[in-house]
C-alpha positions in Angstrom: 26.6 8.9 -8.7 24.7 10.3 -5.8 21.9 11.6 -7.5 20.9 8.3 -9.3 20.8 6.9 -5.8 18.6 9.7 -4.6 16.1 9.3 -7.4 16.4 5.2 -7.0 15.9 5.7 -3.1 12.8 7.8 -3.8 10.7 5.4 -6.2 9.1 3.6 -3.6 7.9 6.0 -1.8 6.7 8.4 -4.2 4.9 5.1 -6.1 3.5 4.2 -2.9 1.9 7.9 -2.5 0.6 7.9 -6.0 -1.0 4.9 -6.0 -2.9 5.6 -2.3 -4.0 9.2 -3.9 -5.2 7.5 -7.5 -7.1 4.6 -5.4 -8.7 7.2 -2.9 -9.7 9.2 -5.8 -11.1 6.3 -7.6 -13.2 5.4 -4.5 -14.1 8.7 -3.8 -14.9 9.3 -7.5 -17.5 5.8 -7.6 -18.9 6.4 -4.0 -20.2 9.5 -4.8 -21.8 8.4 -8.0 -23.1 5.6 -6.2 -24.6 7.3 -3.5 -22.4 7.1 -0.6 -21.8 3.9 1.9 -25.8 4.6 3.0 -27.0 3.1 -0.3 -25.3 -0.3 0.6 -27.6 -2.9 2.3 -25.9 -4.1 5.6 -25.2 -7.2 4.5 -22.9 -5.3 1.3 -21.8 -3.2 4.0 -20.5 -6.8 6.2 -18.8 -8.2 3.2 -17.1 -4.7 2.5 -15.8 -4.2 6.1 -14.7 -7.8 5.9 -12.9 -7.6 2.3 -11.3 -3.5 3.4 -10.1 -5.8 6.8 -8.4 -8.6 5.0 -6.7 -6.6 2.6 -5.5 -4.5 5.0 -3.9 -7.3 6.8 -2.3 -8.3 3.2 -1.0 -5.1 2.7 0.4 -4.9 6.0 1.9 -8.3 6.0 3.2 -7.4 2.5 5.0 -4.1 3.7 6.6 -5.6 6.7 7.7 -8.9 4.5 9.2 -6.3 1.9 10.7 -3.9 4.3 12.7 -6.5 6.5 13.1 -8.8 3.5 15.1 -5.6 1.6 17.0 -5.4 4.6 20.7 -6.9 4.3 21.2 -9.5 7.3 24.3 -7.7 9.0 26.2 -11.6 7.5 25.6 -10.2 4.4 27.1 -7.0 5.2 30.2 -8.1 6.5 30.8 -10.3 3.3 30.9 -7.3 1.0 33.7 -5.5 3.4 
């Protein structure tokens, strides 16, 4: 069926853009009620540029890891013809 491949091939993507839009309205939400990145001392603002830095480099890693690692190897591909 098509359509049950559609809605299986659209998951991912549409998870992925709920969950940025939920955490940027989460941080958006607290910073606000916490007065903004200017009530943060510089050394809270150092640790928080270090921890927004390393998990960006785990997300990315993660995302590249999953996307080629979902890939089929083109051995595999000739095996199922």
């Amino acid at each position: 069926m098509w359509f049950v491949d559609a809605i299986r091939g659209l998951m991912r993507p549409l998870i992925t853009a709920y969950l940025l839009i939920l955490a940027t309205f989460v941080t958006l939400n607290i910073s606000r009620h916490l007065g903004g990145v200017g009530a943060l001392s510089p050394v809270d603002l150092m640790i928080l540029y270090k921890e927004a830095i390393a998990h960006m480099l785990f997300l990315t890693t993660t995302a590249v890891t999953w996307w080629f690692g979902s890939r089929p190897s083109s051995l595999r591909q000739l095996k199922r013809q």
